[in-house]
C-alpha positions as CSV (number, residue, x, y, z in Angstrom):
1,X,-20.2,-22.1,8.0
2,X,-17.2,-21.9,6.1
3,X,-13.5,-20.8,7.5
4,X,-13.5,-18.0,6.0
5,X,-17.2,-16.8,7.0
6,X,-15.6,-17.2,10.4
7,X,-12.9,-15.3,10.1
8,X,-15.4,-12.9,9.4
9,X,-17.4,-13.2,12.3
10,X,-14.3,-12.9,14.4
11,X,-13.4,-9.4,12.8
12,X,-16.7,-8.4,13.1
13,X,-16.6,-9.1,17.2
14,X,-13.1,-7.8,17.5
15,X,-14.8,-4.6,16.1
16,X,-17.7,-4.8,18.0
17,X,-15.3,-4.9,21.1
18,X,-13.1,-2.5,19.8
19,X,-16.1,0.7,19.6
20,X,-14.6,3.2,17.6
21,X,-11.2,3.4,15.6
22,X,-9.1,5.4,13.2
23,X,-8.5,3.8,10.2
24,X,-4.9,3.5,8.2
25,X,-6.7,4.6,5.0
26,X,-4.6,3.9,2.0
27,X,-7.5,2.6,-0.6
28,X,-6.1,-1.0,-1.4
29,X,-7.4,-3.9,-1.1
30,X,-7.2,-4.4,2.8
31,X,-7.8,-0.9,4.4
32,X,-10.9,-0.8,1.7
33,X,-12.2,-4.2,3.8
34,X,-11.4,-3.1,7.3
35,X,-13.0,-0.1,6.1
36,X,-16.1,-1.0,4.9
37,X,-16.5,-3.9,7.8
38,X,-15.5,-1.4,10.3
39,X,-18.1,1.1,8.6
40,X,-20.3,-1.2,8.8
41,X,-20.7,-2.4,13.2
42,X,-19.4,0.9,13.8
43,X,-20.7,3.3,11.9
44,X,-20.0,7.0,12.9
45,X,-17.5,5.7,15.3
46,X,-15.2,5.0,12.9
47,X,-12.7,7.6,11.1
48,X,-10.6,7.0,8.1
49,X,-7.4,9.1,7.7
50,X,-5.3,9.2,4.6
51,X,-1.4,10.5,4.2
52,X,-0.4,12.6,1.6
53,X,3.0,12.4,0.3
54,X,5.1,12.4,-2.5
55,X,5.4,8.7,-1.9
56,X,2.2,8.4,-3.1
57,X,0.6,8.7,-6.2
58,X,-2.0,11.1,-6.9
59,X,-4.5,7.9,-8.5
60,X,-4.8,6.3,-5.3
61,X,-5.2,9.4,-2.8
62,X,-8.3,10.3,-5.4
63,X,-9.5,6.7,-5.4
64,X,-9.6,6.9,-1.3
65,X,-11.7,10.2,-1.5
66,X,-14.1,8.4,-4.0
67,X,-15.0,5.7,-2.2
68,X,-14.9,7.0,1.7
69,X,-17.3,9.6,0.0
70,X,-19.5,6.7,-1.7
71,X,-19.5,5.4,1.7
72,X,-20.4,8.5,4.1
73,X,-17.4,8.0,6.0
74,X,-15.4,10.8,7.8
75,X,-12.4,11.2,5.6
76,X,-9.4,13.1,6.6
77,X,-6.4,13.5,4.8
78,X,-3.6,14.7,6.3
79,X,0.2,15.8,5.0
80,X,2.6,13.7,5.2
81,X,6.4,14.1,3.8
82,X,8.8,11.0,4.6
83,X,11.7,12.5,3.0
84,X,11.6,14.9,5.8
85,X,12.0,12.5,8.6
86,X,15.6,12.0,9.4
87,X,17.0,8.7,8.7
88,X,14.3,7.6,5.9
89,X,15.6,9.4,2.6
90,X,18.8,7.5,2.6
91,X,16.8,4.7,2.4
92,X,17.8,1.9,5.0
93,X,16.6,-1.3,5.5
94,X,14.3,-0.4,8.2
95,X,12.7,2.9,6.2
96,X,9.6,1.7,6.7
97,X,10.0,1.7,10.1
98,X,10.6,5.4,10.1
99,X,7.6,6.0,8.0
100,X,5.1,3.8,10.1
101,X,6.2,5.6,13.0
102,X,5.7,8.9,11.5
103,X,2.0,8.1,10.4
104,X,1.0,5.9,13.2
105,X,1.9,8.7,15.7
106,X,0.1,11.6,14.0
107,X,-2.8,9.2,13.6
108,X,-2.6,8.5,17.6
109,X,-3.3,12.2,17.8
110,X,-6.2,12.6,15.8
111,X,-7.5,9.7,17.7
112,X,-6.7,11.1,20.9
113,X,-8.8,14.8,19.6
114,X,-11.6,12.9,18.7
115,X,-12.0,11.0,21.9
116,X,-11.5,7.3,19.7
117,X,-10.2,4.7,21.2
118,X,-7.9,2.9,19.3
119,X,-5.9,2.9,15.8
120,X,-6.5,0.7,13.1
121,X,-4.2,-0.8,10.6
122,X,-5.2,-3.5,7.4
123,X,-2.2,-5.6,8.1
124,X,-3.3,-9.1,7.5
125,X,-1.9,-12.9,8.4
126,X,0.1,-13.2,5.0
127,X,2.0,-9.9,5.9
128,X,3.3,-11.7,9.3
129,X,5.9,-13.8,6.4
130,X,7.6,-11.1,4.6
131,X,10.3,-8.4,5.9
132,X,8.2,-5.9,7.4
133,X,9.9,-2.9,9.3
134,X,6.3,-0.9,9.9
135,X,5.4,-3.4,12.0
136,X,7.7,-2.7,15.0
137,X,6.5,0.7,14.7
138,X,2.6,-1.2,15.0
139,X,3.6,-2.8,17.9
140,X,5.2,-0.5,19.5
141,X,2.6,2.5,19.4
142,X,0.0,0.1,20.2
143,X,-1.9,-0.4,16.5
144,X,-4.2,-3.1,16.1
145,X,-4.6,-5.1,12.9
146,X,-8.2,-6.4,13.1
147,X,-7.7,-8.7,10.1
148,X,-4.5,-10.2,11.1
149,X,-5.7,-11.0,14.5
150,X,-8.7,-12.6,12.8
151,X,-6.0,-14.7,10.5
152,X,-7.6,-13.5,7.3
153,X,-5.3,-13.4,4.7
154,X,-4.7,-11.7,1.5
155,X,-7.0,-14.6,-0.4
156,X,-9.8,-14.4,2.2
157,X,-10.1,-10.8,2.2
158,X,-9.8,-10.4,-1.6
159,X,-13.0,-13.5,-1.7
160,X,-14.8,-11.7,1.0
161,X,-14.5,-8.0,-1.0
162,X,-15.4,-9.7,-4.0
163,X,-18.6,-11.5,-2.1
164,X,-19.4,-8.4,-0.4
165,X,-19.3,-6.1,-4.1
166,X,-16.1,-4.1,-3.1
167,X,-14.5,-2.6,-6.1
168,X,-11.2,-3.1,-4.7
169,X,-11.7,-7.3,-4.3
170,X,-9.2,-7.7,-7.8
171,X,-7.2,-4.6,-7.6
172,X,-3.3,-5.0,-8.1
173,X,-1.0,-5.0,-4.3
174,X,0.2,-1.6,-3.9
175,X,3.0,-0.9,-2.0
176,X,4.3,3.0,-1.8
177,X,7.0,4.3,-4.2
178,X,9.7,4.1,-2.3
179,X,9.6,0.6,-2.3
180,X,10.6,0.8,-5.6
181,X,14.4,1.7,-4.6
182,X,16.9,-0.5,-3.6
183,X,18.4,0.0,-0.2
184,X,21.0,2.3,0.5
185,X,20.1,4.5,-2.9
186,X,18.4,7.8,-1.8
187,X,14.7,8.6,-2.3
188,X,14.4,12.1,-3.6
189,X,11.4,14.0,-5.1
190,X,12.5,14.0,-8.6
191,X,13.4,10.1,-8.8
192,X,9.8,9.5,-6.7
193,X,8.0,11.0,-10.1
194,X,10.0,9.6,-12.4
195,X,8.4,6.2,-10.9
196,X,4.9,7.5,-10.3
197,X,5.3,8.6,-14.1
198,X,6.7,5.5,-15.6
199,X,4.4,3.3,-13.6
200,X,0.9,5.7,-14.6
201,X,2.0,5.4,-18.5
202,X,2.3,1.4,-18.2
203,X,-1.1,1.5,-16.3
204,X,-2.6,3.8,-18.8
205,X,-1.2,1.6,-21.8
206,X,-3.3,-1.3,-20.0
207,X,-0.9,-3.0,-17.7
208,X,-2.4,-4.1,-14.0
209,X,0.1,-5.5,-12.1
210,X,3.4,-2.8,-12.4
211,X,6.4,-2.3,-10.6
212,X,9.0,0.0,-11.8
213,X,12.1,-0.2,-10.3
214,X,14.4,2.7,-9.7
215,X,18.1,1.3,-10.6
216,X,19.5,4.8,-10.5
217,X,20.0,5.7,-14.5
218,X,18.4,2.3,-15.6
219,X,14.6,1.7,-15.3
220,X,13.6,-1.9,-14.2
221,X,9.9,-2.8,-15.3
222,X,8.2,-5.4,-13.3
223,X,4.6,-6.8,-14.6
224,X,2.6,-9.6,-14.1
225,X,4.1,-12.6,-15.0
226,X,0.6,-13.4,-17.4
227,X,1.7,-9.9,-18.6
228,X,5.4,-10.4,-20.0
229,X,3.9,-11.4,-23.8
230,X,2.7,-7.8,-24.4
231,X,6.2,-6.5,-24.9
232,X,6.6,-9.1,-27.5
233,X,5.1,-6.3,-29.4
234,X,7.5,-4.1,-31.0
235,X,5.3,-0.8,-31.0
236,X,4.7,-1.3,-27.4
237,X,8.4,-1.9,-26.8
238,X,9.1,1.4,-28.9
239,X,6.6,3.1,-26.9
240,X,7.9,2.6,-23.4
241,X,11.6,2.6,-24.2
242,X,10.8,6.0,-25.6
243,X,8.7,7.6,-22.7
244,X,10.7,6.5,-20.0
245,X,13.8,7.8,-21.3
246,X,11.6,11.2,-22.0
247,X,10.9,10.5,-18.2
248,X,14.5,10.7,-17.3
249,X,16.0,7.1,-17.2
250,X,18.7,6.3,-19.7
251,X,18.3,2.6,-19.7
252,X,14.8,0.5,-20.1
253,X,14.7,-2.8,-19.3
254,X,12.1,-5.5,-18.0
255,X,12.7,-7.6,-15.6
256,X,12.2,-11.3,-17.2
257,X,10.2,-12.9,-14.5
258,X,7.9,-10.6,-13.6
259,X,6.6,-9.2,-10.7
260,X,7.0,-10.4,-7.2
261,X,5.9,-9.0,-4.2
262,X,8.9,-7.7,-2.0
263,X,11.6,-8.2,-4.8
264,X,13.9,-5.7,-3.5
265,X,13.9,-8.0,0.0
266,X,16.2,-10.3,-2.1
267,X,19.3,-9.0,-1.3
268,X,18.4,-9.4,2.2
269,X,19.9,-12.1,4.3
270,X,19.3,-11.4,7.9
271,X,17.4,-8.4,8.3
272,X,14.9,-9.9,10.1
């Protein structure tokens, strides 16, 4: 048996121990695993819960219904609004912390009123490298992350969706729109659609991989790096320029490298 097929067998255990859980539901690639997985040893035992929030886009909130519905899961989706929580709209280094705390605590709840025992997060071993605020908030309302304890990471998860005939084994990392801000700028409704906007017309013009990045009047794209050579192509340049600035930015401009995960983290030197 292969590494990874233990990993596997590990998570499956842990869940066996585990009995029942509420999930973290957001639809990408990792909650989709845990998910399923979870789905799978525990059947009715398990819960998934989904926030709703103008942090995220209305394409992945319908994508979570459509598969926990494919599935027979219990689905819940619940309200959630981070730009009411005090501290998170001006957008510190630590916002996710506020946010994490926020969902992690109503989710403890629902747990708690449906007599489950524990709540479930898709962190995974690769997320234990980057700058990671919502973690504390984990740890410190007592979370566990099944697949991180199991040291599966982003590749094995992605093989093990893919061998297992989940839809979500290739899909793009999706991290919520306020990540698209860089620190110390406030997150506001308005500015939050302008992203989900820009970034829905680059998906629907048949980019994967997009970022776009919320530089106050200028717009920042970010695609795949394999991606850059489409804008090579003066109608597509014409196109974007145009509908982002219909959008509301007054600059367009593409970031020459690409996209990397957590690119806003480079101005950070010792937040951890």
């Amino acid at each position: 048996m292969d590494i990874t097929n233990l990993k596997l067998e590990d998570l499956k255990e842990n869940l066996r121990n585990i009995k029942s859980g509420v999930i973290a539901f957001s639809g990408g690639v990792d909650s989709t695993f845990l998910l399923k997985i979870a789905h799978d040893i525990l059947e009715d035992k398990v819960i998934a819960v989904t926030a709703a929030s103008s942090t995220y886009p209305k394409r992945e909130l319908d994508e979570t219904k459509k598969y926990a519905k494919s599935i027979g899961v219990r689905h819940l989706i619940i309200e959630s609004e981070e730009l009411d929580i005090k501290g998170y709209k001006e957008n510190p280094v630590d916002r996710c912390y506020y946010c994490k705390k926020e969902l992690f605590s109503k989710l403890k709840e629902i747990a708690k009123e449906n007599n489950v025992a524990y709540v479930l997060d898709g962190a995974n071993l690769d997320d234990t490298g980057d700058f990671r605020p919502g973690m504390k908030a984990a740890k410190e309302l007592g979370i566990l992350s099944p697949l991180k304890e199991a040291e599966l990471t982003k590749e094995d998860i992605r093989n093990l969706s893919k061998r297992i005939g989940l839809p979500t084994w290739n899909k793009p990392s999706f991290a919520c729109l306020a990540s698209r801000f860089p620190y110390g700028n406030e997150i506001n409704s308005q500015k939050l659609k302008m992203v989900e906007d820009a970034e829905q017309f680059l998906m629907d013009l048949g980019f994967k991989q997009v970022r776009v990045r919320h530089h106050n009047e200028i717009a920042r794209i970010e695609v795949d790096p394999e991606e850059r050579s489409k804008f090579f192509n003066v109608d597509i340049m014409d196109k974007v320029g145009q509908k982002l600035k219909e959008i509301g930015f007054t600059y367009v401009t593409l970031d020459l490298l690409g996209y990397k995960t957590g690119s806003m983290n480079a101005v950070l030197k010792d937040a951890k």
